[in-house]
C-alpha positions as CSV (number, residue, x, y, z in Angstrom):
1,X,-60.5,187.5,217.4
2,X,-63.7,188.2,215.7
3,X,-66.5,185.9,216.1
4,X,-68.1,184.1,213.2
5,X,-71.4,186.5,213.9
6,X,-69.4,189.4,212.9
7,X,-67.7,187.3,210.1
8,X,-70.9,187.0,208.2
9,X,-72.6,190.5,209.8
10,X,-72.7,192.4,206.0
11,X,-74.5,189.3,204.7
12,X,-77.6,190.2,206.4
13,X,-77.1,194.0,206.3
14,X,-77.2,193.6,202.6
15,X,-80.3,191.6,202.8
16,X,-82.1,194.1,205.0
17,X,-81.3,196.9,202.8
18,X,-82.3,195.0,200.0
19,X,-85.8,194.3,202.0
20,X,-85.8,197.9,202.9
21,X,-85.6,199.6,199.3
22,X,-88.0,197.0,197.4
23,X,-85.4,195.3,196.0
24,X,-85.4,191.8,197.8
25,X,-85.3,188.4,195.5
26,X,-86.9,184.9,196.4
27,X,-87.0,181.8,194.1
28,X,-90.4,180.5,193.1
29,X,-90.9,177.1,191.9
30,X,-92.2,177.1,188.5
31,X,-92.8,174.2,186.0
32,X,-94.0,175.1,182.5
33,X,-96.8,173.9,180.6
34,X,-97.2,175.2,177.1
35,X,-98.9,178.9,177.2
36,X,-99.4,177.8,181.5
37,X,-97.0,177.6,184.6
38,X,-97.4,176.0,187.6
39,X,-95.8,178.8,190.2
40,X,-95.7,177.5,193.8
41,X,-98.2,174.9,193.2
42,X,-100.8,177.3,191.4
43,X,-101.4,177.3,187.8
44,X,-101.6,180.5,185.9
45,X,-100.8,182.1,182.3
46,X,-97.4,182.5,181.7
47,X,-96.3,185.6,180.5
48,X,-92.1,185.7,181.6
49,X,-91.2,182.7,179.0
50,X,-88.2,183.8,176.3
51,X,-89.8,180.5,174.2
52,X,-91.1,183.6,171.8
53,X,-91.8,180.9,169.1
54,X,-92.9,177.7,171.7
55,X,-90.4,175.5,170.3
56,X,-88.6,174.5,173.3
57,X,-92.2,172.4,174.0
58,X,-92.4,171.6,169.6
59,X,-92.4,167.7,169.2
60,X,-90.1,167.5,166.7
61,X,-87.5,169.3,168.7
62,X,-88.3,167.4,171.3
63,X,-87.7,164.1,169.4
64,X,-84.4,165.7,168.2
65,X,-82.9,165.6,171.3
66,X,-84.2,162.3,172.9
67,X,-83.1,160.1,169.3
68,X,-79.6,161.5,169.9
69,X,-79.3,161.2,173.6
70,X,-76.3,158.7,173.3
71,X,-74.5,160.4,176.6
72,X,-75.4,163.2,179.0
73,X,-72.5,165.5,177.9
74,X,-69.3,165.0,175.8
75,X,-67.6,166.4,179.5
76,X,-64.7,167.8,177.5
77,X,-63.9,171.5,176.0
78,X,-64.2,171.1,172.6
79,X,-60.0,172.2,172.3
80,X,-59.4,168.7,174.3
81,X,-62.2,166.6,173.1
82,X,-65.8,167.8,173.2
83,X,-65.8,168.9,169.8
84,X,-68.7,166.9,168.7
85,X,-69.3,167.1,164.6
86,X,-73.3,167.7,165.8
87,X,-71.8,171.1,167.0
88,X,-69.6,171.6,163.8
89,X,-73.0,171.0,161.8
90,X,-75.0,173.3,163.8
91,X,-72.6,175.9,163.5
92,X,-72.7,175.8,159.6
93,X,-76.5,176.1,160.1
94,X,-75.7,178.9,162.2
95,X,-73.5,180.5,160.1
96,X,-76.0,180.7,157.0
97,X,-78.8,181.6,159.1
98,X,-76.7,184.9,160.4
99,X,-75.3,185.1,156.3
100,X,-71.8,184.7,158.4
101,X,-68.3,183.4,156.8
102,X,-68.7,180.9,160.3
103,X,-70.4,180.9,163.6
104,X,-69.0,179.5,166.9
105,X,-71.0,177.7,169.5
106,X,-70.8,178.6,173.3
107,X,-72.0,177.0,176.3
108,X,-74.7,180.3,177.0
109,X,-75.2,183.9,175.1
110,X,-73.4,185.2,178.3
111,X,-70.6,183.3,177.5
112,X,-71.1,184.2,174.1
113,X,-70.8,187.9,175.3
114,X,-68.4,187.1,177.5
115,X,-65.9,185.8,175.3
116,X,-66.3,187.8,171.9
117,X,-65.8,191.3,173.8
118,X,-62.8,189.7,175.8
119,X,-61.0,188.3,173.1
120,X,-61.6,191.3,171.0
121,X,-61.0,194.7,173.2
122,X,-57.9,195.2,175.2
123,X,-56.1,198.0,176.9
124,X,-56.1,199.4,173.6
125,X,-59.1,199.1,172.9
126,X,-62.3,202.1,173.6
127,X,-65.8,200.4,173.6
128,X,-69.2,201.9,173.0
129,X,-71.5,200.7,174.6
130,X,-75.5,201.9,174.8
131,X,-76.7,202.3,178.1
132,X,-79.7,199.7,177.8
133,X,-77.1,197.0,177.2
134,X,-77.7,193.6,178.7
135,X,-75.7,192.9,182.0
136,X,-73.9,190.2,179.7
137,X,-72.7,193.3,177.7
138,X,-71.5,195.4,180.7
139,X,-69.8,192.8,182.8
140,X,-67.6,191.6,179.2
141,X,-66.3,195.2,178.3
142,X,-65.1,195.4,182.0
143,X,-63.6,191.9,182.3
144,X,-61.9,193.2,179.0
145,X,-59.9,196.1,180.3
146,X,-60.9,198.3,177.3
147,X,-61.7,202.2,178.0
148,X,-65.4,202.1,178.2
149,X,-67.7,205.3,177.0
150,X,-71.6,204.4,177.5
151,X,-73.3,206.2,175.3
152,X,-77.1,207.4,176.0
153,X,-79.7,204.9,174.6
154,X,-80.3,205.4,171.0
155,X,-78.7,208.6,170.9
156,X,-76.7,208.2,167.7
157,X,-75.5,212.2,167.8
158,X,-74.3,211.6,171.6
159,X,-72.7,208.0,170.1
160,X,-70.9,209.8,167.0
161,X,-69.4,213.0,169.4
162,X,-67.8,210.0,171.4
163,X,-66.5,208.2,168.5
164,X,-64.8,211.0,166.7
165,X,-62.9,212.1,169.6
166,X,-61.3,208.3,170.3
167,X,-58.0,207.2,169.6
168,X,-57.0,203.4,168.5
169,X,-59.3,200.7,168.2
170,X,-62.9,201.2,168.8
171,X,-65.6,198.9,168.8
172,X,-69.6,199.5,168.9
173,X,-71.9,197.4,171.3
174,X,-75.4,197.4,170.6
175,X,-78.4,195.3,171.2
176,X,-80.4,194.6,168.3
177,X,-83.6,194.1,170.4
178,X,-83.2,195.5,173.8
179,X,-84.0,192.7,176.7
180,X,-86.1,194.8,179.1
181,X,-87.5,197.6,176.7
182,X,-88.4,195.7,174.1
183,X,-87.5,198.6,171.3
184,X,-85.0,197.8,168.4
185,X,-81.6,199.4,167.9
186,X,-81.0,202.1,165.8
187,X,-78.5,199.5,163.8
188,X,-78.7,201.8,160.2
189,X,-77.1,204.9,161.8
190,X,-74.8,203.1,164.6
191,X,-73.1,200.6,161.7
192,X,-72.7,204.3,159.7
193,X,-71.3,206.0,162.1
194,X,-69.0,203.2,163.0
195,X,-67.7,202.6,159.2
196,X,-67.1,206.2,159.2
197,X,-64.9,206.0,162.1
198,X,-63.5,202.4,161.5
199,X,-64.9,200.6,164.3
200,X,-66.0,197.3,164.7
201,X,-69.5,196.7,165.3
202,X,-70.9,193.7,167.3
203,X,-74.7,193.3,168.1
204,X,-76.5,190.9,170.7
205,X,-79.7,190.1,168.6
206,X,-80.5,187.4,171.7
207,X,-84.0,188.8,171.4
208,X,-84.4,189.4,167.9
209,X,-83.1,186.2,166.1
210,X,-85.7,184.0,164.6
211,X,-88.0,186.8,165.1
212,X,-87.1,189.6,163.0
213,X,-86.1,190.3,159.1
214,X,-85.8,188.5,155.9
215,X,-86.1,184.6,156.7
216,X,-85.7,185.8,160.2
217,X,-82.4,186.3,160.5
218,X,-82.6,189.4,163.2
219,X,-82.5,193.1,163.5
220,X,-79.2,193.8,160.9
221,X,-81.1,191.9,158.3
222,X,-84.3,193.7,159.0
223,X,-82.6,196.8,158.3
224,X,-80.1,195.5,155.5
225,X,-77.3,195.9,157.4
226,X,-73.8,194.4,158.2
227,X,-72.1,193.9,161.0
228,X,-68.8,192.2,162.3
229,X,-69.8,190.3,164.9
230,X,-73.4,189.1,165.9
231,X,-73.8,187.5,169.3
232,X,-77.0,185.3,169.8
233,X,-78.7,183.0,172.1
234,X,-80.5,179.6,171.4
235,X,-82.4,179.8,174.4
236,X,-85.2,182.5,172.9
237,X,-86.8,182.6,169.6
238,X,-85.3,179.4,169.1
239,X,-86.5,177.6,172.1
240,X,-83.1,175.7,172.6
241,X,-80.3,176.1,174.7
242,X,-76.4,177.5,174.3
243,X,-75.4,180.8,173.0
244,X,-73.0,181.6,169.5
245,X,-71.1,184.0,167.7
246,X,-71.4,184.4,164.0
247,X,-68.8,186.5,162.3
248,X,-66.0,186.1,160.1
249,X,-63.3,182.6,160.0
250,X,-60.3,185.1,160.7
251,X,-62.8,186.3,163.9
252,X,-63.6,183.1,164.7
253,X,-59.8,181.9,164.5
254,X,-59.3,184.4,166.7
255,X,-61.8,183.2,169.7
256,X,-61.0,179.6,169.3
257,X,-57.5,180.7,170.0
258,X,-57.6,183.0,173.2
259,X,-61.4,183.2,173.8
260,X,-61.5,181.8,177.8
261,X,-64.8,180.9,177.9
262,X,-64.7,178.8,174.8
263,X,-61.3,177.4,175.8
264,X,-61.9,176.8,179.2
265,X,-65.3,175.1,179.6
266,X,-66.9,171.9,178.4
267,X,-68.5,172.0,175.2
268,X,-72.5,171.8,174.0
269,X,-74.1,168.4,174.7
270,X,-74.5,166.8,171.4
271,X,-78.2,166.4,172.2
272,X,-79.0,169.9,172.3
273,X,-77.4,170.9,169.4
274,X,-79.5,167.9,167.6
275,X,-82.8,169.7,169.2
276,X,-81.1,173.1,168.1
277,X,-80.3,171.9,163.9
278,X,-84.3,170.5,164.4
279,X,-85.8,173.6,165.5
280,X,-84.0,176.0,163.4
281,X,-86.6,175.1,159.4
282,X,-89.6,175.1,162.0
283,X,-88.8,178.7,163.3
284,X,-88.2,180.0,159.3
285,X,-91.1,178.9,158.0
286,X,-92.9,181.9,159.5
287,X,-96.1,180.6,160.9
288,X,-95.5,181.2,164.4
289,X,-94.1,184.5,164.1
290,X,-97.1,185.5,162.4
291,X,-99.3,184.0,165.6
292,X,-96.9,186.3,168.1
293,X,-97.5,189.3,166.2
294,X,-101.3,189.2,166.3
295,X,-100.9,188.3,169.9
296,X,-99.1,191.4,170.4
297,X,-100.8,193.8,169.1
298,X,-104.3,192.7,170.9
299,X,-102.3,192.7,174.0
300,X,-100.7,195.3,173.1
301,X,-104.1,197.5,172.5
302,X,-106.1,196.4,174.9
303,X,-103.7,197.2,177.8
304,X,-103.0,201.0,176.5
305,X,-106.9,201.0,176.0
306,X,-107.0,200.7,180.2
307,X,-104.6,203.1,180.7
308,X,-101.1,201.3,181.3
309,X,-97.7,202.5,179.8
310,X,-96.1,200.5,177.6
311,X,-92.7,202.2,176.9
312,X,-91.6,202.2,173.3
313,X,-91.5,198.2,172.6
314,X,-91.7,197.4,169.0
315,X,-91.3,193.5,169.6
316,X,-93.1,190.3,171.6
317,X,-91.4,192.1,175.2
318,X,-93.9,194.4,176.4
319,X,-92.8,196.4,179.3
320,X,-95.6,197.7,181.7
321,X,-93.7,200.6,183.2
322,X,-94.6,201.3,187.0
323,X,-91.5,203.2,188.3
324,X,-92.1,202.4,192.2
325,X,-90.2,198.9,192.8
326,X,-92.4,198.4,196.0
327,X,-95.6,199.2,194.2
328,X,-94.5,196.9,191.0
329,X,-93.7,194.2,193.3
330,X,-97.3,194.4,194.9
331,X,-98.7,194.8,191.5
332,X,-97.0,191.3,190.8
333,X,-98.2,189.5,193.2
334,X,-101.7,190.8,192.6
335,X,-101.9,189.6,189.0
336,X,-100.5,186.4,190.4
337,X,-103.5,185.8,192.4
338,X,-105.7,186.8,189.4
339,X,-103.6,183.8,188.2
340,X,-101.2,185.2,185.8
341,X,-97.6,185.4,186.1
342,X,-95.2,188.5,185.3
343,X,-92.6,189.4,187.5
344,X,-91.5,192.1,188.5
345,X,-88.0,194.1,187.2
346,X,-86.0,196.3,189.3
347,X,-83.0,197.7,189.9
348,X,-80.1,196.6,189.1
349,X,-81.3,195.2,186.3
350,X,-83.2,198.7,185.3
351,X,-82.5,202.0,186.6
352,X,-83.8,203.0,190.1
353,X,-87.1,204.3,189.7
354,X,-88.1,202.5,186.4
355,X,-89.3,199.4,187.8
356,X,-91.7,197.5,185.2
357,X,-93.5,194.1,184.7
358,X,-91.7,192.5,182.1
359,X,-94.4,191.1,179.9
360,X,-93.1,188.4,177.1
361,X,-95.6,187.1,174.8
362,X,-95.4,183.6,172.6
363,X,-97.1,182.1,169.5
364,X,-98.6,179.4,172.1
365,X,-100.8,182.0,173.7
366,X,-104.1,181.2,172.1
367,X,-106.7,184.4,172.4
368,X,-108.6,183.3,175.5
369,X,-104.9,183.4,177.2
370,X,-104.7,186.7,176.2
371,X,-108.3,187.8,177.0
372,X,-108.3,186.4,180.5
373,X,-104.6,188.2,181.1
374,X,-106.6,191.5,180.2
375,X,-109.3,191.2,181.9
376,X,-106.5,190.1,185.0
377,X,-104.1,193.3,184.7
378,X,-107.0,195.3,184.6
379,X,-108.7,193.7,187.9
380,X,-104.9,193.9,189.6
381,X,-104.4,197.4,187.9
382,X,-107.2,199.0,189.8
383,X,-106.5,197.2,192.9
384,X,-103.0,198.7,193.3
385,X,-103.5,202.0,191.8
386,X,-101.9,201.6,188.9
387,X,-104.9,202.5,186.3
């Protein structure tokens, strides 16, 4: 009989080996306070926050979401009775913002992944999917049973060879801004090659949405483009919470119908789609865009100017590529003693040996937040060996 020791033995092998390679997680507690953090009782610049546009902190968003805090949650899928008309209302906001027939809301933009790719792709089905893809991405084309050819980031010649040679349905999975490189899709050649080959193309703008394009409306409208199905979150550029699809109403049909993580989960709290509807004409009027973009390019500048690598970002996620995971995790916690905070990425969540600080910038950094990061990378930079 074995003993519960042995039971429970892979548990801590696991953990060693994660200890042993550089790869080892630990919470820290962290309470945010505008452009600063509190991070295990010490207060430092906050450079990991997806609030790109500082609205999840804006007053009037805020307000939103106290004045129609009537219950905690409707505690109902919306199929039974959690359909709420504050979601139906936001999801007509939604739908115009993405220039959508319709939009549907979802509990998170991994559910949002989740559900659109499983509803979509069967055994049928052949998805393409760039390599960079959020984990969201990869975990939905598996859960969907569908044939699965990753194609190599970017690479639209490698993307079309793939395409031409499949059979039956085929849909194309892109990011519009990618979540750990911070470079943009190349959306104008992937939706060509797919209408060449009559696939279906769905992109996760989760990074790019109230960021990027005409009236900020993402990557495809940055680049005048269509696509069938956009996947988005609230919880970045919008500073909310809850994830949605906007596509077509024969789409959308489609998901309320056999989409399981819309069917079987509660709904949005009413609330947060209130703050949502209230943050939505503060993010398009442009202003705070504006502020992020100045802050990244001085950031930006400054940081090349001392001899760090940058990658190929073209957006508010600036990744400082360091390659060694124990050497970015020491690099970390350096900078977090100079007292600012950007943790470090690893594998799984980039390739082995392509570790990086995952620096996110926001329109509530004011310039001496940015100045005193500087001067703190470049203080941490020398002490590790990085610069």
């Amino acid at each position: 009989m074995a003993s519960k020791q042995s039971k429970t033995l892979f548990v801590d092998e696991k953990l060693d080996a994660l200890e042993k390679d550089g790869l080892y997680r630990s919470l820290k507690t962290v309470s945010v306070n505008g452009p600063l953090a509190t991070v295990n009782g010490r207060q430092v610049i906050h450079l990991c926050s997806n609030d790109y546009l500082g609205l999840s902190q804006d007053k009037r968003v805020v307000q939103a979401a106290a004045s129609a805090l009537r219950q905690v949650s409707q505690c109902s899928s919306r199929l039974i009775a959690g359909n709420d008309p504050a979601i139906m209302k936001l999801e007509g906001i939604l739908a115009k913002h993405r220039r959508t027939e319709s939009a549907l809301v979802y509990p998170t933009g991994y559910a949002a992944n989740l559900g659109a790719v499983t509803a979509l792709a069967d055994k049928n089905t052949t998805i393409f999917s760039d390599e960079l893809n959020h984990a969201s991405i990869i975990d939905a084309c598996r859960l969907s049973g569908a044939r699965i050819e990753v194609f190599k980031h970017n690479d639209i010649v490698h993307l079309e060879g793939l395409v031409s040679k499949a059979a039956g349905r085929k849909i194309v999975i892109t990011e519009g801004v990618f979540s750990m490189d911070g470079d943009s899709a190349c959306i104008g050649d992937i939706c060509r090659i797919a209408e060449k080959h009559d696939a279906l193309t769905m992109v996760d703008d989760a990074h790019g949405d109230f960021i990027f394009g005409p009236k900020f409306a993402g990557i495809p409208a940055k680049f005048g483009v269509k696509v069938d199905v956009h996947v988005s979150s609230m919880s970045k550029g919008l500073g909310c919470f809850g994830g949605y699809v906007a596509t077509s109403a024969r789409i959308r049909e489609l998901l309320v119908n056999t989409s399981r993580q819309f069917i079987y989960t509660s709904a949005l709290p009413d609330h947060l789609c209130a703050a949502a509807e209230a943050a939505v004409p503060v993010a398009k009027k442009g202003g705070l865009q504006k502020r992020l973009f100045e802050n990244i390019k001085h950031f930006s500048t400054q940081l090349k100017k001392q001899g760090f690598t940058l990658g190929n970002s073209s957006s508010q996620i600036i990744p400082v590529m360091i390659g060694d995971e124990k050497k970015t995790v020491a690099f970390s916690n350096e900078l977090l003693k100079e007292g600012v905070f950007a943790q470090a990425v690893r594998y799984p969540t980039v390739k082995k040996g392509s570790a990086r600080l995952r620096v996110s910038l926001t329109a509530i950094h004011e310039k001496k937040h940015i100045d005193t990061a500087i001067i703190a990378f470049e203080k941490a930079g020398r002490k590790t060996g990085i610069i």
